[in-house]
N, C-alpha and C positions, 0 to 999 in steps of 0.2 A: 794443318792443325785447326779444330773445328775452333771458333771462339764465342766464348755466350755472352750476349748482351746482358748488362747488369741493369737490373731492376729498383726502383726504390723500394726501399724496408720499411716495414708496416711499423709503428713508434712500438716499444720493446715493451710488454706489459707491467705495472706498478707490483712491486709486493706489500700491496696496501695493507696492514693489519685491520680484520674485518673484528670489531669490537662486540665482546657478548654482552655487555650489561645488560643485565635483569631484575635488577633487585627491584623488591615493592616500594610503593609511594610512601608507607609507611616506616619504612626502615633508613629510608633515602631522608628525608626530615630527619628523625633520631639522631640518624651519622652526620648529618647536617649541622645540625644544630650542639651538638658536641664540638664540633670539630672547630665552628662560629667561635664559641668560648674561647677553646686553646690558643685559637688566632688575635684575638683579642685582647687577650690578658698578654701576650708577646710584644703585641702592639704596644702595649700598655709599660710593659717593661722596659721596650725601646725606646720609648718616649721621654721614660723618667732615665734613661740613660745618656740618651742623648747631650741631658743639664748636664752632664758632668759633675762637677763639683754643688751644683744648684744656684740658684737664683742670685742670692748675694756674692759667692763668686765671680757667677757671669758681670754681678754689675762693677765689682772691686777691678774687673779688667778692665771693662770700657773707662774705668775713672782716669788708668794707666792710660787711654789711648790706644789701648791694644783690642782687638780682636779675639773672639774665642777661636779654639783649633777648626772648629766647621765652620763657622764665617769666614775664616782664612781662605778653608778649600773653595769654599762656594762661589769666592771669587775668583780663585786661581784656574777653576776647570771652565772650560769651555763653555757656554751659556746652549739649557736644552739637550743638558747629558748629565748623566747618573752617574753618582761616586760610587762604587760597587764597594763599599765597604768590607773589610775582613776582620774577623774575632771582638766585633762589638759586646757580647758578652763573654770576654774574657776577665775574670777577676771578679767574675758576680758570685757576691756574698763572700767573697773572702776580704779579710783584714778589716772585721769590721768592729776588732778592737780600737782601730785606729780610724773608726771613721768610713772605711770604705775606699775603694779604689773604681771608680768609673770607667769602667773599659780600659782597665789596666792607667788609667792616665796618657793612654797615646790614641788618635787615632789614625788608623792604616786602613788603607785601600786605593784600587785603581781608577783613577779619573782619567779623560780627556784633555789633554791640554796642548792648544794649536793642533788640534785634532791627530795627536800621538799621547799612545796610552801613558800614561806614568804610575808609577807608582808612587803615594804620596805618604808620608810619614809625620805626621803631626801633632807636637807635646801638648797637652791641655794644661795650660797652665790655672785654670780652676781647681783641678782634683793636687791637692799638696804643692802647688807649685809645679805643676810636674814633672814631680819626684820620680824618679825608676823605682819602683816596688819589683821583686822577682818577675812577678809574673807581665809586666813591662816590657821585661827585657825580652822575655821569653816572645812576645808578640813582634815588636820587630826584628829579632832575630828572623822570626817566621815570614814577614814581611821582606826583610831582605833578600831571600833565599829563593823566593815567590820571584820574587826582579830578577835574580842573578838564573834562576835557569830559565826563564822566559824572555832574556834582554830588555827589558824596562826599563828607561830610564829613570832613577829615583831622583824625587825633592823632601827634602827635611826641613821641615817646618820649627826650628828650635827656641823651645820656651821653656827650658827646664830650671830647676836648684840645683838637680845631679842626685844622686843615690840618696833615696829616704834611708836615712841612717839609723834609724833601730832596725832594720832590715840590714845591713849593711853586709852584714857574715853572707846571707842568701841571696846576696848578689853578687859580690862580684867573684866564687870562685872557680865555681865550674865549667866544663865545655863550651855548654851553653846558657853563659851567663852574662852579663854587661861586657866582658872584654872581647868576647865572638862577636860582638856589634861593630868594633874596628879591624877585626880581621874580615870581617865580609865586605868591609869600607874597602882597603884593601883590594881583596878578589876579583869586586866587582868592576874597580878600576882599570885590573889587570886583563881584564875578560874586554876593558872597551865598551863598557856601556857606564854613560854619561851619570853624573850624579853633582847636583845643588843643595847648596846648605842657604837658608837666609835664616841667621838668627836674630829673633823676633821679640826680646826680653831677656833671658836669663840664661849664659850657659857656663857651667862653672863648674871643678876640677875635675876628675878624671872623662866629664863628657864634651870638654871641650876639644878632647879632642878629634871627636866626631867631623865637625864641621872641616877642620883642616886637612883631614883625609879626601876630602869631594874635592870636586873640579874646577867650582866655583863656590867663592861667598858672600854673601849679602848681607846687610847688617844693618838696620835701622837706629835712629838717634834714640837715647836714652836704654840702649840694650845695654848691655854685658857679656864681655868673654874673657876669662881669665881661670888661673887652675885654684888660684886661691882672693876670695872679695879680701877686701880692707880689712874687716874687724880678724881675718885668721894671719893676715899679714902684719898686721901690729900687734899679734898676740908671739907671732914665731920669731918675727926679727925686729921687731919694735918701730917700724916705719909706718908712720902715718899717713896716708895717698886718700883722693878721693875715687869712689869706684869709677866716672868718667877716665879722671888721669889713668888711672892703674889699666885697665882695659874696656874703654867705650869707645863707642862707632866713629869717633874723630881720631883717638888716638892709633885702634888699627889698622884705620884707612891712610893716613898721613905718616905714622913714625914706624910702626913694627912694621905695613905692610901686609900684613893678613891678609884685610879685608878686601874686595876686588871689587865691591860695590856699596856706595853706605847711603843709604835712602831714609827716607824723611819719616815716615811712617810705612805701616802695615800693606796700604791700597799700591803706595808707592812699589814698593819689595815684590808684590804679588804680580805687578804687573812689569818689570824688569824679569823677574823668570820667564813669563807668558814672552818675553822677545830672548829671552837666551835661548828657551828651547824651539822657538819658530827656527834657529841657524843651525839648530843640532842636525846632522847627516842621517842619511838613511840606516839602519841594519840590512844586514845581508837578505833576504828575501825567505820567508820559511820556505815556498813552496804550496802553500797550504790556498788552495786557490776558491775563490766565494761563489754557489751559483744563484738562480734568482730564491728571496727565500719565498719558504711556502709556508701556512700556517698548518697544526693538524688538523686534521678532520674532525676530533673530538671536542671538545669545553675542556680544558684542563678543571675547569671547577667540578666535575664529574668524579674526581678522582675522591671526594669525598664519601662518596655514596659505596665504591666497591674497597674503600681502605678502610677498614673495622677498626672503631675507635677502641677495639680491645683488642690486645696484646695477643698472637697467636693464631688466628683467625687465617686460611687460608688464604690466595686472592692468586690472579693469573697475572705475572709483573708485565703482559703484554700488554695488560688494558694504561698501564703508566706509560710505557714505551710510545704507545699510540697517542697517547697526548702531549707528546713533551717533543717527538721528531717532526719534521717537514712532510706533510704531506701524510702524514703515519705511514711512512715506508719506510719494512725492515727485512731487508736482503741476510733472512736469517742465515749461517754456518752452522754447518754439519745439523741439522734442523733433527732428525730422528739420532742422534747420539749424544752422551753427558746429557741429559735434557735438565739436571739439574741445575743448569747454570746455560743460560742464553745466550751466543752470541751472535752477531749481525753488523752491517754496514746500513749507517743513516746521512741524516743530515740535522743539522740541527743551525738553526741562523742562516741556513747555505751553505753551512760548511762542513765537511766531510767528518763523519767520528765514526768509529768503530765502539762498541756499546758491549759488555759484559756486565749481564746484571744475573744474579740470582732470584731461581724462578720458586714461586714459595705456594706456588700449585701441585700438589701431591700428584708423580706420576704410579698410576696404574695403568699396567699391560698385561692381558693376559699371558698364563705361560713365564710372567718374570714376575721376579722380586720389586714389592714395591718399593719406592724412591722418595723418600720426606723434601716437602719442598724445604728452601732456605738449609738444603744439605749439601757438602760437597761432597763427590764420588769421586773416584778413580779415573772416570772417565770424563765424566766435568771436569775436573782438573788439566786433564789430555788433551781436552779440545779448546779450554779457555786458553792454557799455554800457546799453543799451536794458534791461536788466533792475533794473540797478542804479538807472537813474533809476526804474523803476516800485516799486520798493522806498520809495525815496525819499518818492515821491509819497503812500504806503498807509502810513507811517511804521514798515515793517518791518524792521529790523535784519538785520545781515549776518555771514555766515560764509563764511571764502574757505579754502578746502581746496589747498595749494598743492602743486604736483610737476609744475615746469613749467621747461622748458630755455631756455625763451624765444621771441621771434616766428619763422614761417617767413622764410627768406630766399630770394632767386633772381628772375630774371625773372618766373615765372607772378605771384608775391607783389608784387612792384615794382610792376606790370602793374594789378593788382589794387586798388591803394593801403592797404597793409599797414601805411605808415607814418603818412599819416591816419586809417587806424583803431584804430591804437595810440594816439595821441596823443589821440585822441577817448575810446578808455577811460581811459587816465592823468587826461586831464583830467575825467571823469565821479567815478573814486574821488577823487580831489583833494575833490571837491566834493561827497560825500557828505557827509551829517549826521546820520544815524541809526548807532547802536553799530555798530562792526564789530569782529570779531573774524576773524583768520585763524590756522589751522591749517598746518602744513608737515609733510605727510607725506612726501616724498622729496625733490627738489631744488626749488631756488627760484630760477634765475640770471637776472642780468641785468634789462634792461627786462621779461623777464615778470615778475620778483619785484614791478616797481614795479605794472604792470598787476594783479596779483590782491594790491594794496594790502597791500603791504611795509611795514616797520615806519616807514618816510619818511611814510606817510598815515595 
């Protein structure tokens, strides 16, 4: 039997996205210079969001001895890493009969800590004491759910009064309303992934019982946990107690027993978590393995110049693509079919994603019917399905890049079965299992926002 000597293999070539920009010097400043503003005034909002409640709040805290909810984190995460914040403007410009709501009165996002991600959840007690307003709850519900399919461990930062009570109806009765916040308590428990309460001020009737669903609790001198303070207690049964007796950090650390840790102050608390979670165990391993990262080839700052600060405006979503992956390489799937909708294998951080974004460059082909960019077809539909289960299968995680108006309509589409292969992608994201994340870069309407796995999946 003859045998052939194996040779080395020449390195496999990149599918580098070769970038067209063109646009004139002139157009490039315009879009420029628009695009400065909008970022700015963002800036600008972020900024006055950040106060929370504002200035004399911030200082009516430090008077307590207490910490605002981001000095808390600041020192709780790891030093030389980013809070990756979520739904900071949630609740902007609503209830502002009432004053306002600062990012709902909580803040949530993922930090570092003892270099494992957490997810951290934190009352502001500047904006009302912080009160749960609907939309509150609604955010760490959001937050929870964030941990519980990603295994996170969460920490809850508790500094609340409980339900702003002329809200009261709008909070607590629906699915997803203040009571879904202890059944995800619950869940997450059940699921095995770790969860800390240090209450940090004020936690009081139906939220207190938040903390005693986690794994641990912490509890610093002069806080509060109880379902009902002193003055509702003397009003129902005529006992007079002070709020320490009735439930402070002495009494449920020594007599109930609650409490499993009672610290001096705020620096104290923050930095007892930073050694609970140094002993917490590993999670099972995704799988998800990191290679060396690369930067793209392009300036992300580019992106200003081919993305028209007006509405509608065509643009090719590969020149985004090319700025935002490793290396701008995109091992695009099925590349000449569905062209209205993109799919490919990248990288992003060094780590593996598979990428469906909608392409909002108008295909023309001679011999075929033209193809609206930011349209779904038939066969877009076909191949994004078909990709996302291959994803699936390889345990590759997802990025959906959205700017998309929705499916084609009309007889050819009818014809074609536009509506079973809609249904067939909805039902493929449904039942995705690997991370997904999406992006919305311009519009997102209707059943396509569901198809490229809208905030519903």
């Amino acid at each position: 039997m003859e045998v052939h000597q194996g040779g080395k293999l020449s390195a496999p070539k990149k599918d580098i996205i070769q970038s067209s920009l063109n646009t004139s010097a002139e157009k490039q400043a315009v879009s420029r210079e628009k695009w400065k503003q909008v970022c700015d005034e963002i800036q600008r909002i972020r900024a006055q969001i950040s106060l929370g409640g504002g200035i004399e709040s911030i200082s009516r805290q430090h008077k307590k001895n207490r910490l605002t909810a981001g000095e808390r984190i600041n020192l709780l995460i790891d030093k030389n890493t980013t809070f990756n914040e979520i739904g900071q403007f949630a609740a902007f410009g609503m209830y502002e009969e009432w004053g306002g709501a600062a990012s709902a009165g909580v803040v949530c996002g993922i930090g570092v800590v003892q270099s494992r991600l957490c997810m951290i959840i934190a009352n502001d007690a500047t904006v009302k004491a912080g009160s749960f307003f609907p939309m509150t709850a609604k955010k760490v519900i959001r937050a929870q759910t964030i941990a519980y399919e990603n295994y996170l461990p969460v920490i809850y930062l508790v500094d609340s009064a409980g339900i702003f009570l002329p809200l009261q109806e709008d909070v607590f009765p629906d699915q997803d309303d203040f009571g879904r916040i202890f059944y995800l308590n619950a869940r997450i428990s059940a699921k095995g992934i770790p969860q800390i309460t240090a209450i940090m001020g004020m936690c009081v009737a139906g939220g207190a019982y938040l903390p005693v669903m986690t794994d641990k609790i912490l509890m610093t001198e002069g806080s509060g946990l109880f379902l009902a303070g002193p003055a509702l207690v003397k009003a129902a049964i005529g006992q007079v107690i002070s709020a320490e007796d009735l439930g402070g950090a002495e009494m449920h650390s020594a007599i109930s027993g609650t409490v499993d840790f009672k610290e001096k102050d705020d620096p104290s608390a923050l930095e007892r978590i930073r050694k609970l979670v140094s002993q917490m165990g590993d999670n099972e391993d995704s799988g998800i393995r990191r290679n060396k990262l690369l930067s793209p080839k392009y300036p992300i700052a580019d992106i200003y110049d081919f993305f028209s600060y007006e509405p509608g405006i065509p643009y090719d979503t590969k020149e985004i693509i090319a700025r935002l992956v490793d290396d701008s390489e995109f091992i695009e799937y099925k590349k000449d079919y569905g062209r209205t909708i993109l799919c490919g294998y990248s990288r992003i951080g060094g780590y593996s994603v598979g990428i469906v974004a909608n392409q909002k460059q108008h295909i023309m082909e001679k011999g075929k019917q033209p193809e609206f960019g930011g349209v779904i077809y038939t066969e877009s539909a076909d191949k994004a399905a078909r990709f996302i289960m291959d994803c699936n299968q390889n345990k590759i995680p997802l990025l959906f890049i959205h700017d998309v108006n929705g499916f084609m309509v009309g007889r050819d589409a009818e014809h074609s079965g536009i509506i079973k292969a809609g249904a067939k992608l909805v039902n493929v994201v449904s039942n995705s299992v690997v991370p997904k994340i999406s992006l919305i870069t311009g519009g997102s309407f209707g059943a396509g926002n569901y198809a490229m796995c809208g905030k519903a999946y």
